[in-house]
N, C-alpha and C positions, 0 to 999 in steps of 0.2 A: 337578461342584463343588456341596456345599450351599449353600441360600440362607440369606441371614439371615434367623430369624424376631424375630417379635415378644418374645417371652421373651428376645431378646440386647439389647434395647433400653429404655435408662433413661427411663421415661414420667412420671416423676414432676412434676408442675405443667406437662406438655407438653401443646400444643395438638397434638393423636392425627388426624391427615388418615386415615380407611379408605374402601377401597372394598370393598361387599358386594353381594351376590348376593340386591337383595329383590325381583327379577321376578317378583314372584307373581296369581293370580287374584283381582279385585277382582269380590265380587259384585255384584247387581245393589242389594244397598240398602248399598251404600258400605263392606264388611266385607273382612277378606283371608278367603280361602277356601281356600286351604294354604298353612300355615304351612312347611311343612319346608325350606326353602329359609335362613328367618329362624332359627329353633331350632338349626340346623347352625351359625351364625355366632355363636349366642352366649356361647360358651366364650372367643372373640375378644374379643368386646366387654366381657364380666363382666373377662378378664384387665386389659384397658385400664384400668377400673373401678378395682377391685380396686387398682391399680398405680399411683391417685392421678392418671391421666392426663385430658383432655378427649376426649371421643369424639366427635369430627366425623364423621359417613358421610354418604357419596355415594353411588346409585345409581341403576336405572334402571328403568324402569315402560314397557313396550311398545315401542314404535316412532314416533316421530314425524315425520310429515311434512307436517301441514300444521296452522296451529290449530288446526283443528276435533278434529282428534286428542288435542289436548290438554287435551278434557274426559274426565273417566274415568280420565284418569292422572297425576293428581296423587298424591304420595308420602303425603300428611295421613293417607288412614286404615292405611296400615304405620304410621307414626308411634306412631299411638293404639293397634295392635297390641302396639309390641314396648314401649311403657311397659309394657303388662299382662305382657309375658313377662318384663322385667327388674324388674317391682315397683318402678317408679320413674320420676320426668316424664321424658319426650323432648321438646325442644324442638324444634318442625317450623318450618322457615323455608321460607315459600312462593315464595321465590326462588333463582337460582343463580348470581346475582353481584351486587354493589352494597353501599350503606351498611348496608342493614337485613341482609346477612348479616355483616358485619364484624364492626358492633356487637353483631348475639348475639352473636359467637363471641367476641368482649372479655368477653362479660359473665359467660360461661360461668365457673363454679368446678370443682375439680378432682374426677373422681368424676361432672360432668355427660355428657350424652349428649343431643346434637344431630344432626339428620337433615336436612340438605338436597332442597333441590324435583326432583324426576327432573332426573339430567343432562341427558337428552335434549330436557329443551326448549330445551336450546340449539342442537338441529339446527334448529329454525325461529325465525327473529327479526326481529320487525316484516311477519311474513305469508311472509319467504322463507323455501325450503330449502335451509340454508346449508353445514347438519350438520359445525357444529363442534365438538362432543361426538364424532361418528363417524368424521370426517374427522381427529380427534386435530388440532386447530387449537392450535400450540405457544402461543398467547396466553394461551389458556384455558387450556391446562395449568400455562402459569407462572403465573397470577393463581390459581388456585386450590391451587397451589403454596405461592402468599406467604401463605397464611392457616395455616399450621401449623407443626409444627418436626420433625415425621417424618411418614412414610406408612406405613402397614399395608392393603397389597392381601392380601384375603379372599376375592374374587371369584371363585373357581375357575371359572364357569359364563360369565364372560365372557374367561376366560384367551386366548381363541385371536381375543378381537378389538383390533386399534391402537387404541383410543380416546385420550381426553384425561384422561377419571375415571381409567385405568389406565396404561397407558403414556406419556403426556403426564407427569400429575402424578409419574411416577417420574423421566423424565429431566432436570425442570426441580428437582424435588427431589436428584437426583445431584449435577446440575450446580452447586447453592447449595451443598453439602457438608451436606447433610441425611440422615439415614438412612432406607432405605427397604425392607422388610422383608416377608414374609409373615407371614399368619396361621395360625392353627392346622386351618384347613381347607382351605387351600392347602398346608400340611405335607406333611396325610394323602394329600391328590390326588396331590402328586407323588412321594410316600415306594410308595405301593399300584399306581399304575397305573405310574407308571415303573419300577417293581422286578417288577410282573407281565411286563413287556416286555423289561426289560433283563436280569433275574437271577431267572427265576422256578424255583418246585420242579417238579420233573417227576415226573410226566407234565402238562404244560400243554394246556391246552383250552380255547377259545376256543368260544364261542356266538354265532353270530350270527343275529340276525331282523329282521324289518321287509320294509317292502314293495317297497326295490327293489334292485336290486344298485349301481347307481350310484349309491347313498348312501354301500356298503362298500366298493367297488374298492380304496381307497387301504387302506383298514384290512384285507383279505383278504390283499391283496400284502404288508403290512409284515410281518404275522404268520403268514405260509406259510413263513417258514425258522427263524422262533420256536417254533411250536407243537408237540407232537404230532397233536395234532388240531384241526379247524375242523368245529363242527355246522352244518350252514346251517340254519335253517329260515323260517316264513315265507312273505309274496307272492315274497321274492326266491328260493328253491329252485326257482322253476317257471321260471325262466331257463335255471337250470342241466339242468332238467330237458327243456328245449327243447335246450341244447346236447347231451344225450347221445340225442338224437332218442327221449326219451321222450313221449307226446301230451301234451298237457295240457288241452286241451277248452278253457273260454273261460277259463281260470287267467288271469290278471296274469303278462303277461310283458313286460321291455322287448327287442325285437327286437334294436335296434340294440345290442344290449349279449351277445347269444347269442353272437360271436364271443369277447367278452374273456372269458367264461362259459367254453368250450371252453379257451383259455389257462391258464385258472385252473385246469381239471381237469385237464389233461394236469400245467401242473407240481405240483400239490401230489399229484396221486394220489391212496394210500389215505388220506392224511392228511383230506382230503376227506370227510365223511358227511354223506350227504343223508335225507330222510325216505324212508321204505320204503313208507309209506301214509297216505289223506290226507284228511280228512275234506272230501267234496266236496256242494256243493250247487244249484239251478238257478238260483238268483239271487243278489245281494249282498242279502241279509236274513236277521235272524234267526228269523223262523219259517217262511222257504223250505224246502222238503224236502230235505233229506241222508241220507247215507251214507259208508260209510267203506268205500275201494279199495284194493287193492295195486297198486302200476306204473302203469301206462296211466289217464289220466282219459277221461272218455267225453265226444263231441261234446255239446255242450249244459250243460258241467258245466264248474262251479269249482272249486279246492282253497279252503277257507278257514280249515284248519285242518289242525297233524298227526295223525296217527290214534294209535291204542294200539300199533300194532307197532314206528312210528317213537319212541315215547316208551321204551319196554323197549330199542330198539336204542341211545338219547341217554344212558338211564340205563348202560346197560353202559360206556360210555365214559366217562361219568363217573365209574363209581364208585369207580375207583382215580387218579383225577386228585386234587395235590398244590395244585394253582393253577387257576382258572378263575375266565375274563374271560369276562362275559354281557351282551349288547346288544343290544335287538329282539325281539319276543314272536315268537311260533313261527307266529301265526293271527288274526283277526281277533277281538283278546282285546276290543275294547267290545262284542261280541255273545256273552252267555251261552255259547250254543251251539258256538261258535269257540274259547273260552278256556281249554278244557282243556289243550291241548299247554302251553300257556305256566304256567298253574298249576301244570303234574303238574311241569316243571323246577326252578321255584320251590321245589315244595317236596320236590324233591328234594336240591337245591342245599342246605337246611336241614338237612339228615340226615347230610353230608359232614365227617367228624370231620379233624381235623389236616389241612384244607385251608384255604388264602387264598384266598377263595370274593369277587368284588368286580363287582357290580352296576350298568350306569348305563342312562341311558332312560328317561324318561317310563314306556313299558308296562310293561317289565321291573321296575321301581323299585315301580309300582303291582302287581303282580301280589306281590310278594313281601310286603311292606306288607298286604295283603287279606290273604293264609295267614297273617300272626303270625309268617312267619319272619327278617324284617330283623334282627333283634338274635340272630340265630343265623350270620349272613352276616360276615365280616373288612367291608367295605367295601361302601359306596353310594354309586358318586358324584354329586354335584349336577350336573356338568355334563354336557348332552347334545350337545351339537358339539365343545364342547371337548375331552372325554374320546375324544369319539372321532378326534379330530387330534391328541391324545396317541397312540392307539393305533397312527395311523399311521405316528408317529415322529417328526409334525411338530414344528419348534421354535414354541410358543404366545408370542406378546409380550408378553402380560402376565408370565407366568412370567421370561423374559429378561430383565424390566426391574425382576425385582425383585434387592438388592443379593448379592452370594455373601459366603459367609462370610466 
C-alpha cells in the first residue's frame, strides 16, 4: 500500500511537526562538515515553505548517554547551516520540551522554519540514562505531538529505529486524528529500494562489500532468491574464501561465520561471484608492500583489496544488468593504495545506460561522489542501517507508522 506523503496534505497556516535526517559531522571549530544528509531534505522542507506551512524539525545529533556527551552536540550550528542553505532565518531553540519551545512555536508565522535542540538529549535527564527519545517513551511522543497539526517523517536514515521523534510522534499523532505523512525523501527510499527488491528489471545484481559477513547475512539471504547475481567483495569475500578452503594468509576473516559462508555458496551457486584476485599486502598500511595474486593468498599476507582480474570479471556482470543495488566498498577504500576496486565499480556503475543503478553506504556513497558520477546514478540512499534492513525485507517502524494512502 502507498503512504501518504506530504504533497496529499493541506499545510496551509499549519503548525508542520518533521523529522529529518541532520546527523551529520560537526567540525572541530563548530561548522557542519557534510552537508549531504541536510540538501537531500530540503525539497521537503522548501515544499512545507513554499505551502505556507510552519516548519517545526526534530532531529538527532550523535548518541547520548551521559551529559558530558552533550557538549558537541548540540543542534545550533545545523541551525545556522541550513538558514544559509534556505536563504532564510531558522529559529534554533536550545531545548526539547517546556515554555520557551511552546512560545517559539506560537510565535512562529507561516513560511517560518524552526529547529528544535537534538532529540536525544532526552535520553539523559537530570544526569540519568533514561533514553526516552530511544526508548520511544509514549509521553514524549504525545507532548511533542500536542505542538503541531500534522507530521512529516523525512528521516529515511533513521527509518529502522522505534524512537519517539519518529514512531512515537506518528502514533500519538494518529491517535488525535492528525495526519501523518512522508516526505519526499522518504518517497524516493521507498519507491527505489523497495521496487529494486520487490519488482526489479532483470538482470538484477546486487554488490555487496565491507568488512564482514555478519553485517550482510540477513541482506545475502533476502536477495539470493531475488537476484541474478550477488558480487561479494571486500574484508567479507575472505570468509567465503575460507569456506571454499581457499588460503587466505592473515585476510580478515570471521571464523565463526565460515560455516553460514559454506550455506550461502552451496545455496546461491553460480549466482555467487567472488573476486578472482586480490591486491594483498604485509601489513594494514598504506605504504606496506603489495601485490596483486590470483587464488591462494600467501602466509604472512592480507587481501586489502580487489585486483584488476576481479574488477574486468565485476564489470562483465554488470554490464548487462538492468537494476543494481550497491553496498560496501570492495577494499580498504580510506588507503589510496586499496581504493581502486571500489572506484573502478563506481565508475563503472556511471557508464550503465538504461539501468536503475542505486547506491547506499558511507564508502560506496563516497567513492561515487569523489569520480563525479552520483548524478549519473537512479538513487543514493542516505541511509545506511536502514537501507540495508530494507534490503533484508525487514519491515522499518518508522516507515510503518507513517499514514497509507
Amino acid at each position: 500500500m502507498a503512504k501518504t506523503i506530504v504533497s496529499d496534505l493541506d499545510l496551509n497556516d499549519k503548525k508542520v511537526l518533521m523529522r529529518l535526517d541532520f546527523n551529520v559531522p560537526i567540525t572541530a571549530d563548530g561548522k557542519v562538515g557534510d552537508d549531504n544528509r541536510m540538501v537531500a531534505a530540503l525539497p521537503t522542507i522548501k515544499y512545507v515553505i513554499e505551502h505556507h506551512g510552519k516548519a517545526i524539525i526534530f532531529a538527532h545529533l550523535g548518541r547520548i548517554k551521559t551529559e558530558e556527551d552533550k557538549k558537541g552536540k548540540s543542534l545550533k550550528p545545523v541551525a545556522a547551516h541550513l538558514s544559509k542553505l534556505l536563504n532564510q532565518p531558522v529559529t534554533f531553540v536550545p531545548v526539547t520540551e517546556g515554555k520557551q519551545l511552546e512560545d517559539a512555536i506560537n510565535n512562529l508565522k507561516d513560511g517560518d522554519v524552526l529547529l528544535v535542540q537534538n532529540t536525544r538529549y532526552e535520553d539523559v535527564v537530570d544526569g540519568k540514562n533514561v533514553k526516552r527519545e530511544s526508548g520511544n517513551d509514549p509521553k514524549l511522543g504525545q507532548y511533542w505531538a500536542s505542538l503541531g497539526d500534522c507530521f512529516v517523517n523525512d528521516a529515511f536514515g533513521t527509518a529502522h529505529r522505534n524512537h519517539a521523534s519518529n514512531v512515537g510522534i506518528s502514533k500519538a499523532m494518529e491517535a488525535a486524528g492528525k495526519p501523518v505523512a512522508g516526505g519526499f525523501l522518504m518517497e524516493k527510499e521507498i519507491k527505489y529500494l523497495g521496487d529494486a527488491v520487490k519488482n526489479p528489471r532483470r538482470p538484477f545484481v546486487a554488490i555487496l562489500g565491507g568488512a564482514k559477513v555478519s553485517d550482510k547475512i540477513g541482506v545475502i539471504d533476502n536477495l539470493l532468491s531475488k537476484v541474478d547475481k550477488i558480487i561479494i567483495g571486500g574484508g567479507m569475500a575472505y570468509t567465503f574464501y575460507a569456506a571454499k578452503g581457499i588460503k587466505i594468509g592473515k585476510s580478515l576473516v570471521e571464523k565463526d561465520k565460515i560455516d553460514v559462508a559454506k550455506k550461502i555458496l552451496d545455496k546461491g551457486g553460480d549466482k555467487i561471484v567472488l573476486p578472482t584476485d586480490s591486491v594483498v599486502a604485509d601489513k594494514f598500511a598504506n605504504d606496506a608492500d603489495h601485490k596483486t595474486v590470483k587464488g591462494d593468498i600467501p602466509d604472512g599476507m592480507m587481501a586489502l583489496d580487489i585486483g584488476p582480474d576481479s574488477i574486468k570479471t565485476f564489470e562483465n556482470v554488470l554490464k548487462s544488468a538492468k537494476t543494481v543495488v550497491w553496498n560496501g566498498p570492495m577494499g580498504v577504500f580510506e588507503m589510496p593504495n586499496y581504493a581502486k576496486g571500489t572506484l573502478a565499480v563506481g565508475k563503472f556503475l556511471g557508464t550503465l545506460k538504461d539501468a536503475t543503478t542505486i547506491v547506499g553506504g558511507g564508502d560506496s556513497t563516497s567513492a561515487v561522489k569523489q569520480l563525479g558520477v552520483a548524478d549519473k546514478l537512479t538513487h543514493i540512499s542516505t541511509g545506511g542501517g536502514a537501507s540495508l534492513q530494507y534490503l533484508e525485507g525487514k519491515t522499518l517502524p518508522g516507515i510503518a507508522a507513517i499514514s497509507d494512502k
